[in-house]
N, C-alpha and C positions, 0 to 999 in steps of 0.2 A: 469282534475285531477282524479288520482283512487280512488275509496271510501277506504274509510278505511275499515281492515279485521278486525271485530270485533273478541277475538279469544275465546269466549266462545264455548260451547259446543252444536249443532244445531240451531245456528241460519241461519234463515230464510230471504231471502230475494227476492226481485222483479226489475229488470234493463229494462229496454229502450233503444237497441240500435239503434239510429239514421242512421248505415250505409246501412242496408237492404241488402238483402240477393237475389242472383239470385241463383234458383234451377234448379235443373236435368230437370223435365218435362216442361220448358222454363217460368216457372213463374217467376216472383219475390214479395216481400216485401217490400213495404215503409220501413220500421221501424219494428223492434222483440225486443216482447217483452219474456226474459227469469224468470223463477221463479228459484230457487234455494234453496239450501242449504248446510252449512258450519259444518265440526268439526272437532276439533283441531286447531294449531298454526302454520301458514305457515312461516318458515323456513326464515331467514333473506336472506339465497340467493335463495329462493324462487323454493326450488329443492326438497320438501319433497312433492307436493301436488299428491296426488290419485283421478282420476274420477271414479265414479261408472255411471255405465249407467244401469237404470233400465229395466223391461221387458213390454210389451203392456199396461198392466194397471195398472203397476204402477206410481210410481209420486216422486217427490223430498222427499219427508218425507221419510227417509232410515231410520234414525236410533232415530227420535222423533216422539212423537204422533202425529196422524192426523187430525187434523182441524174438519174433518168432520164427523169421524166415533170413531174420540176417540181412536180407535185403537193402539198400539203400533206401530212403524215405521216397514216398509216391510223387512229390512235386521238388526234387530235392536240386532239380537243375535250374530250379523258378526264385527259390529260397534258399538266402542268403546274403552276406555280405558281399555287394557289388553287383549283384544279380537283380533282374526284374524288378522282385519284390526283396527290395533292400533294407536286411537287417540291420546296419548300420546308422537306419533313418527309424527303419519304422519297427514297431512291436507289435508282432504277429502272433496270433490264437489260432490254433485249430484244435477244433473238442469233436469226438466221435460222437455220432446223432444217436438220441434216441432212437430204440428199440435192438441197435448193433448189439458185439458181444464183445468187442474191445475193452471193457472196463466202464461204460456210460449203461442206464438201465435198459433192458432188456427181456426178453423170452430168456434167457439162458439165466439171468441173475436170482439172486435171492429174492424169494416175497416175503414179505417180515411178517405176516400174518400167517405162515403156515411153516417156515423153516426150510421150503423145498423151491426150487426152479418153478418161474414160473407156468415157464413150458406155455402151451396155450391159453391159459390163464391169463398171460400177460394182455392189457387193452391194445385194442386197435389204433395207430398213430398215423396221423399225418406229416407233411412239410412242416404246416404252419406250427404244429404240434413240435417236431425239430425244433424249430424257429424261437420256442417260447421256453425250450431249455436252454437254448446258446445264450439266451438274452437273460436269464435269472444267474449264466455263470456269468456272464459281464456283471451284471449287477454283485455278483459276489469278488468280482475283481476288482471293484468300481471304476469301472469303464461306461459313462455313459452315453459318450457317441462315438462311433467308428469313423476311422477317416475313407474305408472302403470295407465292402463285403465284396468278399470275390470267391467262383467257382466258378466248377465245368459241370456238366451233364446234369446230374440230383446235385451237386453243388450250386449250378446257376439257380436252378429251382428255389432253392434256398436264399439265394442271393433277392432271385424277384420277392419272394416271399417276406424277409427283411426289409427292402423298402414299399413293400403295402402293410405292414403289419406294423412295426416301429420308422414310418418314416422321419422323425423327426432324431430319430440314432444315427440316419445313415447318410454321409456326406457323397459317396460315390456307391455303385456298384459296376465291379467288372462279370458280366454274364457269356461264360463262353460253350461253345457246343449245347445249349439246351434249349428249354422249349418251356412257354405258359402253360400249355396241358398234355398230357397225354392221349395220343391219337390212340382208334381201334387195333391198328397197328401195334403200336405202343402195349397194348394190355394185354393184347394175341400169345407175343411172346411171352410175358411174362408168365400169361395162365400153363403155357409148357412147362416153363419152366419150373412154377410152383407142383404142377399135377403130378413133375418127375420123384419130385421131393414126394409128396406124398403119396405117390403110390410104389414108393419103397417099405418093405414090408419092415425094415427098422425103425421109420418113422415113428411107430407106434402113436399115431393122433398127438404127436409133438411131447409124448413123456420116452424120452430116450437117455434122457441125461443118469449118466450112474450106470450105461451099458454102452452097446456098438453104434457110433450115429448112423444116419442113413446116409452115407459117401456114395454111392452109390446113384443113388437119385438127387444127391447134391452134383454130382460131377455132371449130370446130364443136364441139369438145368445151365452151370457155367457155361460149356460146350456150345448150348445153343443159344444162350446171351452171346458168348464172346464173341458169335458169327455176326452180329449187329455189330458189335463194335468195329468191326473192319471193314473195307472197301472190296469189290471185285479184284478192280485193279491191282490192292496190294495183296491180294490172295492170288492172285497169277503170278506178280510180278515174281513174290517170295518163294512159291509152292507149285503152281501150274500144275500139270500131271505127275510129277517125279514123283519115282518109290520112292519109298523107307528100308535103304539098307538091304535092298535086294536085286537083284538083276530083271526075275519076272514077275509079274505077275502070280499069285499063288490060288488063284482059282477057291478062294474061302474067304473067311469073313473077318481074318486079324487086320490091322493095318499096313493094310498093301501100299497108300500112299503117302508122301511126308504130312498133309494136310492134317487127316484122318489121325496120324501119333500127334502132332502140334495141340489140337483139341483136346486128345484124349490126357496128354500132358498138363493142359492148362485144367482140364476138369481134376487131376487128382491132386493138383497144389494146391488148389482152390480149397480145398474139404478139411487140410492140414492147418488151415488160417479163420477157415470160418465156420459160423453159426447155423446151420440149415434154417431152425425156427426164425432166427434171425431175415435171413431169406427172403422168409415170408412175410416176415411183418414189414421190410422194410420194400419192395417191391409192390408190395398192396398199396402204403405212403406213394410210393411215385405213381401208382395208378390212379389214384383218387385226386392229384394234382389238377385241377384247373384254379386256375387265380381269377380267371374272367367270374366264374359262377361264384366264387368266395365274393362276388362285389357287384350284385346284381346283373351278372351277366355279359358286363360291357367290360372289359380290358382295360381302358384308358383309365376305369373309374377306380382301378388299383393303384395307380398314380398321382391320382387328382392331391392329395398332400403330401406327396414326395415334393421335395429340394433337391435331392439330388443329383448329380452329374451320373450319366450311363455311357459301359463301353461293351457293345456286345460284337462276340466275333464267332462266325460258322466256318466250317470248312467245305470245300466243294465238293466233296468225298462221303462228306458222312449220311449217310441215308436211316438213320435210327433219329436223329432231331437236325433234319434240313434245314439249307438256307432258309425257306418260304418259312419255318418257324418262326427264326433269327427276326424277319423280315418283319412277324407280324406284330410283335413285341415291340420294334422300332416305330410302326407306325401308330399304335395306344400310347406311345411315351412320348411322341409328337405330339397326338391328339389331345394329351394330357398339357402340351407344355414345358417336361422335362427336359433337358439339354441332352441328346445320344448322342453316342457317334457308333456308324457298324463298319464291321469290314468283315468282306470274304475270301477268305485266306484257300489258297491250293497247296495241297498234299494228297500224295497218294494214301493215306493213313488213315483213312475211314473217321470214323464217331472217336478214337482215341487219338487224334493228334494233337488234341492240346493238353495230351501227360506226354508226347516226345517230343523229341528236338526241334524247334521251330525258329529259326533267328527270326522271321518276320513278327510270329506272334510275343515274343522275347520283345521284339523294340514298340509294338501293338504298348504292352505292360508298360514296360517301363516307360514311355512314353504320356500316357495315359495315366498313371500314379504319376509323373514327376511332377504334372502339369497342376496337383492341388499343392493345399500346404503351403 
């Protein structure tokens, strides 16, 4: 029997499901475990619910505080009532992906076959592998078509990846800041970032749990992700050359500049919330991402049984998944016959301006969801 949808406004929950899951790179899953969360009232024929799929680090908390940092929920000016993606209409999912360490399986979780952390043990996962737990927690909701999939960055990823994989689930996808594959670009950074993790000497080849993580080589890796996420411009605009809290220059190697503390800050919050192993598994997922190769190579031909309506939107800033990506996605879902619509939105805000304040992309949304149903 299905649990009951409680229909208040974020709640929170944690599922077990017992069918287990075979993945892309030939592993499998006894059993997945999904963390989640709910807002709004799903719809007595069960046709109003929206998945959000979030981006690398984030996590089910979209649009309520977080557990652990207190923080407001990551999409939490998007979701709600009277907002964008309106609670009062619609009933919204976001479930943390496979391989995270928020509560969904992972490197960090139990393996019931041994009583210990997977730790590196854990298989190797994909998107589409994401993809095919989101969709056995709808099937445990009984939810069996979405009125949209939407995300950013490894969210859009996922969004594409839902309408080639269950097209016949998906009535819309909103796909915004991301990209069909990962460029050499793309995998460059990551391998930094993975190589900082592991060549911290706490890492211990990923059995760390029950001692000190590797924060260390976790915080270096954020540091030089989070520099994709920004723009030139808003790294001048915000930082330009200004010290940190000094008059001179100190001729050594602390953080002499505001930039230089921003990073080093953003790498030690980062460590307090998240999984390293996790890191890694989920970083490898966005590298292995092309959808064109998932379907013989041609793009369009991940579309060819989609119905659904497409809304994708870049920003003219963000240099980690560019317009020209945006672009290229629009023209396979043309080729395909799908109905898009793009738009390229300006912001000094780099790769992360569609988690800030954007009235245009706000009326972009809501616009775009008002227009089914």
């Amino acid at each position: 029997m299905l649990d009951t949808i409680d229909q208040r406004f974020g709640l929170s929950r944690n599922v077990t499901l017992p069918q287990g899951l075979s993945l892309d790179g030939g592993g499998r899953l006894a059993t997945v475990d999904i963390a989640y969360e709910t807002y709004g009232m799903l719809d007595a024929d069960k046709g109003n619910a929206i998945l959000v799929c979030h981006a690398l680090t984030g996590d089910q908390h979209l649009a309520s505080e977080h557990p652990r940092t207190g923080k407001p929920g990551w999409w939490q000016r998007m979701v709600g009532p009277g907002r964008p993606i309106d609670t009062d209409r619609w009933f919204v999912v976001c479930a943390n992906v496979l391989g995270s360490c928020m509560g969904t399986s992972g490197p960090a979780s139990i393996d019931p076959a041994t009583g210990a952390p997977y730790a590196m043990r854990f298989p190797v996962i994909t998107i589409r592998d994401m993809v095919r737990a989101q969709a056995m927690l709808l099937d445990h909701l009984g939810i069996g078509r979405l009125a949209a999939v939407v995300g950013g960055s490894m969210g859009g990823m996922q969004a594409l990846s839902w309408s080639a994989t269950y097209p016949e689930r998906v009535e819309a996808a909103v796909v915004l800041a991301s990209t069909a594959r990962h460029s050499a670009q793309n995998i460059a950074f990551h391998e930094v970032g993975r190589q900082a993790v592991m060549a911290d000497p706490r890492w211990n080849n990923g059995d760390y749990y029950g001692a000190e993580p590797p924060a260390a080589g976790l915080a270096v890796a954020r540091m030089a992700a989070h520099i994709t996420y920004l723009s030139e411009a808003g790294l001048t605009e915000k930082f330009g050359r200004k010290l940190q809290a000094r008059e001179a220059k100190t001729f050594g190697f602390d953080a002499d500049f505001q930039v230089e503390s921003y990073l080093r800050h953003q790498g030690l919050s980062f460590v307090d919330r998240f999984d390293a192993n996790s890191y890694l598994y989920i970083t490898r997922a966005m590298d292995y991402f092309d959808l064109a190769e998932e379907h013989g190579g041609l793009l369009a031909n991940a579309f060819a049984a989609s119905r659904a309506r497409f809304c994708l939107v870049s920003f003219d800033t963000d240099w980690l998944y560019p317009t020209a990506d945006s672009r290229s996605i629009v023209r396979a879902l043309h080729a395909a016959g799908a109905p898009a619509s793009f738009v390229e939105l300006s912001s000094p805000y780099g790769h992360d301006a569609f988690l800030l304040d954007s009235p245009e992309l706000d009326r972009v949304m809501a616009g775009f969801l008002g227009s089914g149903r």
